[in-house]
C-alpha positions as a Markdown table, in Angstrom:
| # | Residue | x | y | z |
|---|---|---|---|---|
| 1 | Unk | 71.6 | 196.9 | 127.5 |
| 2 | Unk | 71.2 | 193.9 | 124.9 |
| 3 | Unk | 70.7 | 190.4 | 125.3 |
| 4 | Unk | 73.9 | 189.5 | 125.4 |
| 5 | Unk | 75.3 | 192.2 | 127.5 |
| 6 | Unk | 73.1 | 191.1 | 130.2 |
| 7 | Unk | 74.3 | 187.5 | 129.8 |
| 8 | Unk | 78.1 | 188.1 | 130.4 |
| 9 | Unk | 77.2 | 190.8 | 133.0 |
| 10 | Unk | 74.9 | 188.7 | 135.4 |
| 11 | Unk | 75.7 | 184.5 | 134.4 |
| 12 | Unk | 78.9 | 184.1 | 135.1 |
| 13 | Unk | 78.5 | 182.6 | 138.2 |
| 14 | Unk | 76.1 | 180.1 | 137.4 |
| 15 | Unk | 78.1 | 179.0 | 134.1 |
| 16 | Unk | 81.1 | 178.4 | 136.2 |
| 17 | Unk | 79.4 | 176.0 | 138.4 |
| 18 | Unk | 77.4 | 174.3 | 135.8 |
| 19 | Unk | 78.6 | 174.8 | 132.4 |
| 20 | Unk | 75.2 | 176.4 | 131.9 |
| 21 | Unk | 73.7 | 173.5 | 129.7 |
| 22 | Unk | 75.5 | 175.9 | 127.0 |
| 23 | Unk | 77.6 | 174.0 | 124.2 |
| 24 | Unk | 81.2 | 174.1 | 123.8 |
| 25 | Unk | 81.6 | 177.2 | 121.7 |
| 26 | Unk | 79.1 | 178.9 | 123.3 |
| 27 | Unk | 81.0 | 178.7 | 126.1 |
| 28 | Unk | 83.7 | 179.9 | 124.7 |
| 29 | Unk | 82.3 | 182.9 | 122.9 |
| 30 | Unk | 80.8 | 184.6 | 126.1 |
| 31 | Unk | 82.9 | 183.2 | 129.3 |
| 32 | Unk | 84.3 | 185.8 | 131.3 |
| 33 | Unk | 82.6 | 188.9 | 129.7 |
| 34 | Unk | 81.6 | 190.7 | 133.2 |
| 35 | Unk | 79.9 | 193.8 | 131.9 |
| 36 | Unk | 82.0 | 195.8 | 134.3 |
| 37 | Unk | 85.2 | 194.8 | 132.8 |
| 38 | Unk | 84.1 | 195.2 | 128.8 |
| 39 | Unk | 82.2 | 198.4 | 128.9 |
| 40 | Unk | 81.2 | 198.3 | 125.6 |
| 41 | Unk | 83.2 | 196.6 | 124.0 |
| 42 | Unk | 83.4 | 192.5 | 123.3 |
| 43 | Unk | 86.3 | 191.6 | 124.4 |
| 44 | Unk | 88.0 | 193.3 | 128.0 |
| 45 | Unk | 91.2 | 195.9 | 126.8 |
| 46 | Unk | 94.7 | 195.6 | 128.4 |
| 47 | Unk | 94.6 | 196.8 | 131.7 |
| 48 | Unk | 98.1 | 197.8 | 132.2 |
| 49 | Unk | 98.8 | 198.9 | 135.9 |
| 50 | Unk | 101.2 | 198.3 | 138.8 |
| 51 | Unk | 99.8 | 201.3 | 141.0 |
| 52 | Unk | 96.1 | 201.7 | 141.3 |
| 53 | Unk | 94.8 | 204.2 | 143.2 |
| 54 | Unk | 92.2 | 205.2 | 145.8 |
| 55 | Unk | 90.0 | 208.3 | 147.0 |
| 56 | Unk | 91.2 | 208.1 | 151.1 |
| 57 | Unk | 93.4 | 206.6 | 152.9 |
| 58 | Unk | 90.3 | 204.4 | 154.6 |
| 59 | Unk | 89.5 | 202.7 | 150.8 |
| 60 | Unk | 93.4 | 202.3 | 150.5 |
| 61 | Unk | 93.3 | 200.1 | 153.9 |
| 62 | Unk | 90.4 | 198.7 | 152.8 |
| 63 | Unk | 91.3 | 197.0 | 150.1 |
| 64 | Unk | 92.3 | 193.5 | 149.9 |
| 65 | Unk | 94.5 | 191.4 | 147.8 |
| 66 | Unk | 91.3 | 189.1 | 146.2 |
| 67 | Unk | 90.2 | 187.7 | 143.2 |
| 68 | Unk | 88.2 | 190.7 | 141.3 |
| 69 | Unk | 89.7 | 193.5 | 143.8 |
| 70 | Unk | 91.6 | 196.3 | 142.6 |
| 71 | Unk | 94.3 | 196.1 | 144.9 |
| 72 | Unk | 98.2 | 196.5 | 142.9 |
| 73 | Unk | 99.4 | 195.8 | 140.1 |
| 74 | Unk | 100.5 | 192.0 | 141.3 |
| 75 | Unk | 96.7 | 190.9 | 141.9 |
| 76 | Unk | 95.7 | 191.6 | 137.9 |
| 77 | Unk | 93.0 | 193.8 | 136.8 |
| 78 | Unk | 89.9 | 192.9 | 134.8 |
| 79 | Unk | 92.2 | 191.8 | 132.0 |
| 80 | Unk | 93.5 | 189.0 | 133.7 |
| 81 | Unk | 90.5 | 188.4 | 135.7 |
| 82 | Unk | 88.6 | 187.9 | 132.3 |
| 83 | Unk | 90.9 | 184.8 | 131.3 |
| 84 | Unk | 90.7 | 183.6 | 134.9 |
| 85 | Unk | 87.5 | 183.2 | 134.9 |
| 86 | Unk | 86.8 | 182.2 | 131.6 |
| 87 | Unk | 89.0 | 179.3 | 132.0 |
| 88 | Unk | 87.4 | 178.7 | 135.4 |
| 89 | Unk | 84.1 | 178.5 | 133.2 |
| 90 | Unk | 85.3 | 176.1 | 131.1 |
| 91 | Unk | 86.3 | 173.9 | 133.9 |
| 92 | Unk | 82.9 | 172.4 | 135.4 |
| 93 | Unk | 83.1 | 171.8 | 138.6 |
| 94 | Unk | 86.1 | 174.4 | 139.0 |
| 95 | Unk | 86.1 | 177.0 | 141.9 |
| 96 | Unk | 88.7 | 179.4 | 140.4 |
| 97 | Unk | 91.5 | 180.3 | 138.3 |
| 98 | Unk | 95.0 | 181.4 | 138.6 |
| 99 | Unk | 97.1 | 183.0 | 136.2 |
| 100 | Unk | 101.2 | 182.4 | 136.1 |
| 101 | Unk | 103.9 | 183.7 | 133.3 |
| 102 | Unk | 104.5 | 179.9 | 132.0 |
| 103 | Unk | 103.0 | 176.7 | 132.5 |
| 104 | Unk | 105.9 | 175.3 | 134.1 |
| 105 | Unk | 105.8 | 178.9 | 136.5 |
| 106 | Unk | 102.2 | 177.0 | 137.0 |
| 107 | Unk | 102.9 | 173.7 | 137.7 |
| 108 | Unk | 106.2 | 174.7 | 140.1 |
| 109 | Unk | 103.5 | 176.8 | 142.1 |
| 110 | Unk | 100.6 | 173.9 | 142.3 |
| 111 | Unk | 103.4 | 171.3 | 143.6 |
| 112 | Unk | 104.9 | 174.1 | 146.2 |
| 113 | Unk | 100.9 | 174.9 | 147.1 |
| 114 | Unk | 100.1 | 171.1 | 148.4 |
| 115 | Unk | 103.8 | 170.0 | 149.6 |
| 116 | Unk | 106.7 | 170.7 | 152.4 |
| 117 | Unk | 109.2 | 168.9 | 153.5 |
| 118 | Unk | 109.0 | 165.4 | 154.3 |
| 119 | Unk | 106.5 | 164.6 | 152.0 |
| 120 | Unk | 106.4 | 162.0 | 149.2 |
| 121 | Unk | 104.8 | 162.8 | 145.7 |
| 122 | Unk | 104.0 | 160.6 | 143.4 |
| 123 | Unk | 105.1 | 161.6 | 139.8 |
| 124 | Unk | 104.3 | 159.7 | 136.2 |
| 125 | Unk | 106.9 | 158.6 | 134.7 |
| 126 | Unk | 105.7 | 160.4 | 131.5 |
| 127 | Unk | 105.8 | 164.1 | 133.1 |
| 128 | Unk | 107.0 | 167.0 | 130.9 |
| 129 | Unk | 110.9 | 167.4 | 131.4 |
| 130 | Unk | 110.7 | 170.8 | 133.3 |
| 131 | Unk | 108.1 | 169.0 | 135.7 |
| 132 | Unk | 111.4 | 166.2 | 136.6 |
| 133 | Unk | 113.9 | 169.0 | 136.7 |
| 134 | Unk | 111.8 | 170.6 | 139.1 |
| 135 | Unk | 110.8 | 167.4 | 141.1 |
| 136 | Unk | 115.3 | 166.4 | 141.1 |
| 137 | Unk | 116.3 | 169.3 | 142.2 |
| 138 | Unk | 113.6 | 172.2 | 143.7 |
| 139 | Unk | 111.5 | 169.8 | 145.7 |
| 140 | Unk | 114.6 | 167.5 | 146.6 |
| 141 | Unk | 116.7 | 170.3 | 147.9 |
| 142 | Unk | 113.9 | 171.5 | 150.1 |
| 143 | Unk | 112.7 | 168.0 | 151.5 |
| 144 | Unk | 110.3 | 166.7 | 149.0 |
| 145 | Unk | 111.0 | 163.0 | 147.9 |
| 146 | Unk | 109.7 | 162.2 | 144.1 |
| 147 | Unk | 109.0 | 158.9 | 143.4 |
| 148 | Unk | 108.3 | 158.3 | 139.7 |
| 149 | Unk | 105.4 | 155.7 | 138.5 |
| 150 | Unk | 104.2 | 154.2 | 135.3 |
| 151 | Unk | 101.9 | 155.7 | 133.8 |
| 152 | Unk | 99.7 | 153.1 | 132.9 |
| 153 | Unk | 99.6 | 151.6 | 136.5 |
| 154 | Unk | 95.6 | 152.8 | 136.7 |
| 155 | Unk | 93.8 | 151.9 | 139.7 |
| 156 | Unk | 97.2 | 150.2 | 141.2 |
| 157 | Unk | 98.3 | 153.0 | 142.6 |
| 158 | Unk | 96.8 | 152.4 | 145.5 |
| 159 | Unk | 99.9 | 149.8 | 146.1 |
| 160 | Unk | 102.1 | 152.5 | 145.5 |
| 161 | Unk | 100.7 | 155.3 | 147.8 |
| 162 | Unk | 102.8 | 155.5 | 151.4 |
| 163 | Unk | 102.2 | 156.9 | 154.9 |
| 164 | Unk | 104.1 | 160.2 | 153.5 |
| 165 | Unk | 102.3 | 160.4 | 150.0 |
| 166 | Unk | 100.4 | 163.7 | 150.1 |
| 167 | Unk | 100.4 | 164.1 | 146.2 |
| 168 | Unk | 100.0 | 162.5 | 142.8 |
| 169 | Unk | 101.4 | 164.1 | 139.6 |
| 170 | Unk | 99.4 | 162.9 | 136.3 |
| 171 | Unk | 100.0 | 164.2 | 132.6 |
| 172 | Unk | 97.7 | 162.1 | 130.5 |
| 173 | Unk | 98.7 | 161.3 | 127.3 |
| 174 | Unk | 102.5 | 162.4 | 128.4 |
| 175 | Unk | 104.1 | 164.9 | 126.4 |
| 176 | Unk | 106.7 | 162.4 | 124.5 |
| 177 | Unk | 105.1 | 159.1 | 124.8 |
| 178 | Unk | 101.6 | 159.3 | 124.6 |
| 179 | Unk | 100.2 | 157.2 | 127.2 |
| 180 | Unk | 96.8 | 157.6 | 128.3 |
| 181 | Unk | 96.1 | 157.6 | 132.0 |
| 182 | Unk | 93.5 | 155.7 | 133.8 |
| 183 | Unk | 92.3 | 159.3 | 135.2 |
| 184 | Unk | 89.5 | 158.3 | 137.1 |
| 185 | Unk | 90.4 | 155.2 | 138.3 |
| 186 | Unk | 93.6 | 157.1 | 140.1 |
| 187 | Unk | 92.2 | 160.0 | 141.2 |
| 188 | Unk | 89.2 | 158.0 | 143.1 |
| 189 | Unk | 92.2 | 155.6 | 144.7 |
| 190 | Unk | 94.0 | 159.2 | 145.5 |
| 191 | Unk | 90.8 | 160.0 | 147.1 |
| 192 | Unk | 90.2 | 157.2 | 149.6 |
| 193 | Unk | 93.4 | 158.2 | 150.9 |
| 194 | Unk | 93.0 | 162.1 | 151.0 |
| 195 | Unk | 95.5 | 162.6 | 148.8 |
| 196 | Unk | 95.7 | 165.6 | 146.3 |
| 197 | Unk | 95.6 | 165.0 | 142.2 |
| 198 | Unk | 97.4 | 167.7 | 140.0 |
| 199 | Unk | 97.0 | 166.8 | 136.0 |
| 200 | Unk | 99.1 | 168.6 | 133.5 |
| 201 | Unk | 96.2 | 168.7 | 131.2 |
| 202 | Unk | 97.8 | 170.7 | 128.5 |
| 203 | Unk | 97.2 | 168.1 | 125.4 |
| 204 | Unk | 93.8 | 168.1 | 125.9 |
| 205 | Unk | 92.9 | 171.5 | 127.3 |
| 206 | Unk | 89.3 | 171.4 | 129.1 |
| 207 | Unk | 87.4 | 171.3 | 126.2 |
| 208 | Unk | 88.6 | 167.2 | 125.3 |
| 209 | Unk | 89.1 | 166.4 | 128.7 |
| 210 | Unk | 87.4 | 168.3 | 131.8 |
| 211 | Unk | 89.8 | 166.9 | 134.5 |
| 212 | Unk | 88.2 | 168.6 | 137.6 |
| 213 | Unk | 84.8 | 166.7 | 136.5 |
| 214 | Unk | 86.9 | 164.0 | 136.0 |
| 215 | Unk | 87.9 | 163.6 | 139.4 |
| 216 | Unk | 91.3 | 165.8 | 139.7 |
| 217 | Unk | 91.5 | 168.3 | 142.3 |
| 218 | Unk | 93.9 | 170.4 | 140.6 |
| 219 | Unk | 94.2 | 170.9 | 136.6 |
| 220 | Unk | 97.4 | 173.0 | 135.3 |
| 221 | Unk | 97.7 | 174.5 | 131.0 |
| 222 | Unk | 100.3 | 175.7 | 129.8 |
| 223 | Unk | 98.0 | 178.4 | 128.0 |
| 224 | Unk | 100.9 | 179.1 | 125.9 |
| 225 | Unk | 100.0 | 175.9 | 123.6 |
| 226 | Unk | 96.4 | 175.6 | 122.7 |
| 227 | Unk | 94.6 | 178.5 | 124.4 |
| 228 | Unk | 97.0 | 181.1 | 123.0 |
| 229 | Unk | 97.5 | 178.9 | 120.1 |
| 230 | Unk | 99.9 | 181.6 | 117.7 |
| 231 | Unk | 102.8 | 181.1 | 119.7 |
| 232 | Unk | 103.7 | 184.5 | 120.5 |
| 233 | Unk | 102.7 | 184.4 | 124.4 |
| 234 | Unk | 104.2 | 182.6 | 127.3 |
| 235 | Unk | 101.5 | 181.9 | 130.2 |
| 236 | Unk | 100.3 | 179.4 | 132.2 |
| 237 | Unk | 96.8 | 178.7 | 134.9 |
| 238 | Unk | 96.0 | 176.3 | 137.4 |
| 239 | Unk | 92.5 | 175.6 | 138.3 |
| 240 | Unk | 91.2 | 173.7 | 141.1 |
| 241 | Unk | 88.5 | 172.7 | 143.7 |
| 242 | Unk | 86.4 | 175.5 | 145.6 |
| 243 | Unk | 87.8 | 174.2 | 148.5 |
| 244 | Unk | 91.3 | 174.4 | 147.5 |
| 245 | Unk | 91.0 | 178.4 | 146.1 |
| 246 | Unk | 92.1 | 180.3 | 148.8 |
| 247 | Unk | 95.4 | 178.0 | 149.5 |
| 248 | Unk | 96.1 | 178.7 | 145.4 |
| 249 | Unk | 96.0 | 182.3 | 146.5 |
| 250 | Unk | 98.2 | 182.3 | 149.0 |
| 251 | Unk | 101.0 | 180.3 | 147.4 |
| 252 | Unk | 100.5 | 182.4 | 144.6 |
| 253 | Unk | 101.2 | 185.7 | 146.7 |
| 254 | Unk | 103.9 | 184.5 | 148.3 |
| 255 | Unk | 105.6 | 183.5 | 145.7 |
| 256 | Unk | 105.0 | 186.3 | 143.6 |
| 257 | Unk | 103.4 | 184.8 | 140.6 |
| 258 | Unk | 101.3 | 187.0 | 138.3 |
| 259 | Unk | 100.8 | 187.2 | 134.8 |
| 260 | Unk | 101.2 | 189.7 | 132.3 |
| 261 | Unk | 98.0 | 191.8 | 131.4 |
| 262 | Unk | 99.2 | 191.5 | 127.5 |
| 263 | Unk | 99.6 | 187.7 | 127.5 |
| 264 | Unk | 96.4 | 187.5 | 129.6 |
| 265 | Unk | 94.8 | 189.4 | 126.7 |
| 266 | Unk | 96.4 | 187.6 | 124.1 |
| 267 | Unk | 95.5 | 184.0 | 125.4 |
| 268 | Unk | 91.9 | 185.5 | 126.3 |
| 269 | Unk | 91.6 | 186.3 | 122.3 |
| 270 | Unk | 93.3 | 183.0 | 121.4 |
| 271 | Unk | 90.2 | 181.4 | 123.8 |
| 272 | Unk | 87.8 | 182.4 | 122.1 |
| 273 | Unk | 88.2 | 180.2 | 118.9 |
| 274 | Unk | 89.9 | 177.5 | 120.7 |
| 275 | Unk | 87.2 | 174.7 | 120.1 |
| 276 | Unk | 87.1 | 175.5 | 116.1 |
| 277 | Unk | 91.1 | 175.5 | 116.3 |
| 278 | Unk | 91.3 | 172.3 | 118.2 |
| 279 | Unk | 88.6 | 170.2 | 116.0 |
| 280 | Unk | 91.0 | 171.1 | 112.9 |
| 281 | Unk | 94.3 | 170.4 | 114.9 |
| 282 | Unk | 92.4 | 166.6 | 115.5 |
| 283 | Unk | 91.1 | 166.3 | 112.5 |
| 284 | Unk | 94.4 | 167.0 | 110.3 |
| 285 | Unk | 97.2 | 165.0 | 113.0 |
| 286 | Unk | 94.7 | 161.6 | 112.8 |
| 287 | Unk | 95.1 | 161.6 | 109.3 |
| 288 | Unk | 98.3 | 162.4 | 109.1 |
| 289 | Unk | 98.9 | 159.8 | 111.9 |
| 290 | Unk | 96.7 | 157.0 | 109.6 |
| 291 | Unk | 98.6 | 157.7 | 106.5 |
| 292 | Unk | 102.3 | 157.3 | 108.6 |
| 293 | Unk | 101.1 | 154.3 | 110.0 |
| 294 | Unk | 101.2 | 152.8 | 106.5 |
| 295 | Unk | 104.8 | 153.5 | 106.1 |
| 296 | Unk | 107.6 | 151.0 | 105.6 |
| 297 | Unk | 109.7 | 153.7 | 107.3 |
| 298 | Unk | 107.4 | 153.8 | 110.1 |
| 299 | Unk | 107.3 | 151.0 | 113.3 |
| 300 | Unk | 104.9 | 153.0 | 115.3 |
| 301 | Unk | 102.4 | 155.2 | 116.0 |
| 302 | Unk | 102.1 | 157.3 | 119.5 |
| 303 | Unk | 98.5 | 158.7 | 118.9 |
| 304 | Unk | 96.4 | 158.3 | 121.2 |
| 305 | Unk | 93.2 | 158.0 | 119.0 |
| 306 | Unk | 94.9 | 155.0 | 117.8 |
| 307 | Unk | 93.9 | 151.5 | 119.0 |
| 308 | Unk | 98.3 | 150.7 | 119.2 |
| 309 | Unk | 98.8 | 153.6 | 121.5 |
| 310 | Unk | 98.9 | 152.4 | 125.3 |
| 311 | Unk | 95.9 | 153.7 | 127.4 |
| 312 | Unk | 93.8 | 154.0 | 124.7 |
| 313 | Unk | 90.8 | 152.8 | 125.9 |
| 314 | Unk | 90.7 | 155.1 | 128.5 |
| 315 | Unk | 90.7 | 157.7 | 125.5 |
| 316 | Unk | 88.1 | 156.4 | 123.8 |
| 317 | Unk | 86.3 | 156.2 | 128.0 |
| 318 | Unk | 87.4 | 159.9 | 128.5 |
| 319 | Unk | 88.7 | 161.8 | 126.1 |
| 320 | Unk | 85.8 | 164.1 | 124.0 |
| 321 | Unk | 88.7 | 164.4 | 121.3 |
| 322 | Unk | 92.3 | 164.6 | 120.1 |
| 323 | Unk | 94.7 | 167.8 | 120.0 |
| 324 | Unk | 97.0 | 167.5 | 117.1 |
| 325 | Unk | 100.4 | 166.8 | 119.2 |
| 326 | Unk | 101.7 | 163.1 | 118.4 |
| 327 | Unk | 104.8 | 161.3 | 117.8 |
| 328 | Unk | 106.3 | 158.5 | 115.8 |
| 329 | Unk | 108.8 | 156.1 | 115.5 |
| 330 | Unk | 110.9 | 155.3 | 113.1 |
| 331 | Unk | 111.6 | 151.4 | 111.4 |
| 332 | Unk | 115.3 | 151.8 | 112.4 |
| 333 | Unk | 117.9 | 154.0 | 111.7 |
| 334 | Unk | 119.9 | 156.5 | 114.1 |
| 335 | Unk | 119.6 | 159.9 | 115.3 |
| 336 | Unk | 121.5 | 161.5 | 112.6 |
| 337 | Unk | 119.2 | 160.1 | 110.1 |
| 338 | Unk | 116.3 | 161.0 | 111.9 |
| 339 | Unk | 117.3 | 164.9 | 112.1 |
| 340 | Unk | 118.0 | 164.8 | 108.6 |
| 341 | Unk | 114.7 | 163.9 | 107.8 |
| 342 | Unk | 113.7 | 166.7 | 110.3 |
| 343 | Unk | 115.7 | 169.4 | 108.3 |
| 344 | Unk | 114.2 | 168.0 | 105.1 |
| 345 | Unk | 110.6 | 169.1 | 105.6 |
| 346 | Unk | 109.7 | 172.1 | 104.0 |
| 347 | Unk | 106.2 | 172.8 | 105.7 |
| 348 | Unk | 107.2 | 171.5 | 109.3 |
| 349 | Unk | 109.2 | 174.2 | 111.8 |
| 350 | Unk | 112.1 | 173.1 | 113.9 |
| 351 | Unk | 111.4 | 174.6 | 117.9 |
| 352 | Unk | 109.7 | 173.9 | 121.4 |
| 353 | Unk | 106.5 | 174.2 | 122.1 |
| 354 | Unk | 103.0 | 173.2 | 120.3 |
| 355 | Unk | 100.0 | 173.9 | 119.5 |
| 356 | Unk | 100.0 | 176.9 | 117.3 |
| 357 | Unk | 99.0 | 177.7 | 113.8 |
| 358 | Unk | 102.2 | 176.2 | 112.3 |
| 359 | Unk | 102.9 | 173.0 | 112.3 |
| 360 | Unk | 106.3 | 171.7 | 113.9 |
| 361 | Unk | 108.6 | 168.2 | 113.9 |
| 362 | Unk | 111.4 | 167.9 | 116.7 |
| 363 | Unk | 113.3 | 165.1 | 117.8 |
| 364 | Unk | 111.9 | 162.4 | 120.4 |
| 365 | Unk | 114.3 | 160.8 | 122.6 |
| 366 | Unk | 112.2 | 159.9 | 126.0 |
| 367 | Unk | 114.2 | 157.1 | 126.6 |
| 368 | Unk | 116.7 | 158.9 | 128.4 |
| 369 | Unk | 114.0 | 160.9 | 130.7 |
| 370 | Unk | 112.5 | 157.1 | 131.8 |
| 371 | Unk | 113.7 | 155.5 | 135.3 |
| 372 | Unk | 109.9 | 153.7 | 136.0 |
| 373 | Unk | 108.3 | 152.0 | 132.8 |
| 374 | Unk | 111.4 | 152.2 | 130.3 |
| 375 | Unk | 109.9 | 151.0 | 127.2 |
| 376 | Unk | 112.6 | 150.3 | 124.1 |
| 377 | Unk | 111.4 | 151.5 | 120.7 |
| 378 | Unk | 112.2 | 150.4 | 117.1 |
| 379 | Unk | 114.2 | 153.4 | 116.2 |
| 380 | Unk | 114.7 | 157.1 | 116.7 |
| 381 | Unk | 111.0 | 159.1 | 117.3 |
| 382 | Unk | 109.6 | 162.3 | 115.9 |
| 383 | Unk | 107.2 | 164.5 | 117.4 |
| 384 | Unk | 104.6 | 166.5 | 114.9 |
| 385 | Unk | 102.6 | 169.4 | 116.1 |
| 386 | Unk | 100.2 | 169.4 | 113.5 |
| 387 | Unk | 99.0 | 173.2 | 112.6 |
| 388 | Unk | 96.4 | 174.7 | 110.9 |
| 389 | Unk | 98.4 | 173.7 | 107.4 |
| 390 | Unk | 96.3 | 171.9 | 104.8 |
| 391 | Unk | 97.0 | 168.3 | 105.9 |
| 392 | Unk | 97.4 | 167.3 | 102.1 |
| 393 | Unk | 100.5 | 169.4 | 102.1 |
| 394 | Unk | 101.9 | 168.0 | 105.4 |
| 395 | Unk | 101.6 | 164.4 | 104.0 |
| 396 | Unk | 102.9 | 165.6 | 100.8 |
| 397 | Unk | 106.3 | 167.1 | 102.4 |
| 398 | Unk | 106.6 | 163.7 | 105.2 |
| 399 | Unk | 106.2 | 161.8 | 101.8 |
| 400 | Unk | 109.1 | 162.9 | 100.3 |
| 401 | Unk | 111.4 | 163.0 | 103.4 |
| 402 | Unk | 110.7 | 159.7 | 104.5 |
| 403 | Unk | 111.3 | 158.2 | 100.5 |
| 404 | Unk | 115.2 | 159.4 | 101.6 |
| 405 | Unk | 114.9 | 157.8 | 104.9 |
| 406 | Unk | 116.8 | 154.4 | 105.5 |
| 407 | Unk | 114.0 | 151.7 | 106.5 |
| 408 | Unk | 114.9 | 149.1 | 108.8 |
């Protein structure tokens, strides 16, 4: 057996708990290789099964529903396993990994995991909209109270935090408005009250922003963004806390969630070239965010590798990077306008979603989604995904729509 053969047979363990002193792409390149689920081959093959059989009725009874234990179908096989624990690796700190078929299917099954009724959670005000849908109507109907907060409160949270608070809710930047979350400073206030912190960590992925070392107990992707990163897969993890593995697993169960072995193996490919994908995402969106910034059209910037963006500073504390998901917003005009301008771009796609290879603009209209820190804004607001394009053509086709676009 080679070198490397050995090394994702026999390290895993160690490189889960420690990151292994290993760099970033290194990582990447050999995290959940278990020699028993390659076989010879690099990468682990599609493991399609919802029987799996045994020898004797004895092994049958035997077998359990864990992590790594050929079971049924609903517990995964090695494919799954692979991404589970790669993304565990990449999480230092991390105690384990489970896969769902979306990232909001993830982020219903964390909340469900650490609330029942009567409790308070504590949401940002900046959350993702499927993450409010489910807090208004889910978690209401079946006792939980939300109670939305700014985002930028930081370390006064602790003012906010009541005798039935048992959660806190972050997404740092949000989704739509970009601010950037005192992590840290919340999660230790969260702490001193035993309270549980779930991040929606998405934007940055592990590899910009480690939220488990950052003090969060529980950090949810939607893998379909960045770690698949061709958008052609729909999956979502949640990582946590050794302590907090087994209750993951039983929610998980008893809810049914499991992912499929084909999107497991497609985001598990996408993994692998995540950080070189990621460094050109960053590098092409903060120019692309410089040169708009220059724009009589433009009033605003929501980057948050910009000194204008709120939170920044806790980005430049935190943050090892930026993703290439920003928004901005327009000197005046309305929303008509501002679609046109959206249908005019040549290079830019029209849809949900982020973080593939092609780049996308959609309308931004958080305003609406707001009930904590309501913030007004100079005009309508577009939101650029920015692919793996060349970034000269990207500013080339904004260029021309905005010349059409009415300034304020």
């Amino acid at each position: 057996m080679g070198r490397r053969s050995r090394h994702a047979q026999g390290d895993h363990d160690r490189v889960s708990e420690t990151g292994g002193g290993k760099g970033k792409g290194t990582r990447l390149a050999v995290a959940g290789r278990r020699r028993e689920w390659t076989g010879p081959i690099v990468n682990p093959a599609v493991w399609r099964a919802s029987t799996m059989l045994f020898d004797t009725v004895a092994e049958l009874k035997a077998a359990k529903p864990e992590f790594a234990q050929f079971h049924y179908g609903r517990n995964g096989g090695p494919t799954s396993w692979a991404l589970a624990e790669a993304l565990t690796e990449m999480e230092p700190g991390a105690g384990g990994t489970r896969l769902f078929p979306s990232g909001a299917a993830a982020v219903a099954t964390a909340l469900l995991m650490v609330l029942e009724a009567g409790d308070e959670l504590l949401m940002a005000d900046s959350a993702y909209a499927p993450t409010r849908m489910l807090c208004d109507t889910l978690l209401k109907r079946y006792g939980v109270t939300t109670r939305y907060y700014d985002p930028l409160v930081g370390e006064g949270i602790a003012d906010l935090i009541g005798d039935k608070t048992r959660a806190i809710f972050l997404e740092s930047p949000g989704s739509l408005t970009f601010e950037v979350q005192d992590v840290p400073g919340i999660c230790a206030a969260a702490r001193e009250r035993g309270i549980v912190t779930l991040i929606d960590n998405t934007w940055a992925t592990p590899l910009l922003f480690p939220a488990v070392a950052r003090g969060c107990d529980i950090s949810i992707l939607a893998c379909t963004k960045y770690i698949g990163g061709h958008s052609d897969v729909m999956i979502g993890s949640v990582t946590v806390r050794p302590e907090l593995v087994k209750r993951l697993d039983r929610t998980s169960k008893a809810l049914g969630q499991t992912a499929s072995p084909d999107d497991a193996w497609l985001a598990l490919r996408g993994l692998r070239t995540l950080e070189v994908r990621l460094q050109r995402h960053g590098e092409s969106a903060l120019r692309i965010a410089q040169w708009l910034a220059e724009q009589p059209q433009v009033a605003r910037i929501l980057h948050p590798a910009l000194p204008s963006c709120p939170g920044h500073e806790y980005w430049v504390r935190d943050f090892d990077g930026a993703s290439g998901l920003f928004a901005f917003v327009l000197n005046g005009g309305d929303e008509a306008a501002r679609d046109r301008l959206i249908e005019s771009l040549d290079h830019f796609g029209i849809g949900w979603s982020w973080g593939g290879f092609e780049s996308l603009a959609t309308p931004s209209d958080p305003i609406g989604l707001r009930t904590a820190a309501r913030r007004e804004a100079e005009g309508p607001a577009v939101r650029l995904s920015i692919g793996l394009e060349d970034a000269d053509d990207l500013i080339t086709d904004l260029k021309r729509a905005l010349a059409h676009y009415p300034a304020g």
